[in-house]
N, C-alpha and C positions, 0 to 999 in steps of 0.2 A: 310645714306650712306655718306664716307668721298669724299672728293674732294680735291686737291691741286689747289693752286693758286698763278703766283706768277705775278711779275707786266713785266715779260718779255713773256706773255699773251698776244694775240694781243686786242686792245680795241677799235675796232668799235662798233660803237654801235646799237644793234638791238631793234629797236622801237616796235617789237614786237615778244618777246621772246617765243618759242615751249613750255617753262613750267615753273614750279615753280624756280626749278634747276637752268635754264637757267639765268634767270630773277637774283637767287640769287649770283650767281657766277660774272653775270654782274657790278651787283652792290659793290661788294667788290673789285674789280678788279678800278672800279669808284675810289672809297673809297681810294686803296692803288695808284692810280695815280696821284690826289690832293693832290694839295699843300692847308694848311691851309690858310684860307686869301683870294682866288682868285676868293670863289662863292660870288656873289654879294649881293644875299640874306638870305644867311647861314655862315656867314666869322667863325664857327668853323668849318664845313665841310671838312675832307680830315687830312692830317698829318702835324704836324710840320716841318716845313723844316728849322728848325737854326740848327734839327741834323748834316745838311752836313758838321760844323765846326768843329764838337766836334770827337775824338778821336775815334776808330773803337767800342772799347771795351763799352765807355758810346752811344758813336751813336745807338750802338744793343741793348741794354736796354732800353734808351728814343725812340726809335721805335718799340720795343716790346712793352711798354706801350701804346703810340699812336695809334698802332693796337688794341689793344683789347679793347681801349676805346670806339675809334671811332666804331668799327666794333659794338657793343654792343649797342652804341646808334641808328647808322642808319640801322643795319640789324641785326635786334633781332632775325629772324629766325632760325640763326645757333650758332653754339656752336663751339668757338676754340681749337680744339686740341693741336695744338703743331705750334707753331713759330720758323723758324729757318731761317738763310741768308748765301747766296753764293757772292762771288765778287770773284774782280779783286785786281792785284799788286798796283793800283793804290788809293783804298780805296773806290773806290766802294762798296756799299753793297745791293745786291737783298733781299727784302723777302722773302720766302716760305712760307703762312700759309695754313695747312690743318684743314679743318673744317668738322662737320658733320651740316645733314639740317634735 
């Protein structure tokens, strides 16, 4: 089954997720809200965050990569379909990734 994900997903966190689903979508959603560097006993954990300086066009590439890395190592359950981002005039950039589990 696919699912879309994107990091404007609210991210409370539930300690004890209804299902497999639940649990995996949690986790990625984790995954894409971390900053590399911040877990204290994982400091690869989460994404690179030097993207925020770099240019819109290389910032979506070097976070497209960081996605599928990270997502791969810490939730091998699912499979990425397709990566894409939305933003603002400002240079913001959201991700969207849809996954199947």
């Amino acid at each position: 089954m696919q699912y879309v994900i994107t990091t404007k997903d609210p991210t409370t966190i539930n300690m004890s997720p209804k299902n497999e689903a639940e649990e995996v979508l949690q986790n990625i959603r984790t995954i894409l809200a971390t900053a590399k560097g911040t877990v204290p006993l994982d400091r690869e954990f989460g994404l690179d965050s030097t993207v925020i300086d770099l240019p819109t066009s290389l910032g979506k590439a070097k976070l497209t990569n960081e996605i599928f890395q990270a997502v791969k190592r810490y939730e091998p359950r699912v499979t990425i379909d397709s990566i894409s981002f939305s933003g603002d005039i400002s240079g913001k950039i959201i991700p969207k990734v849809v996954i199947t589990l």
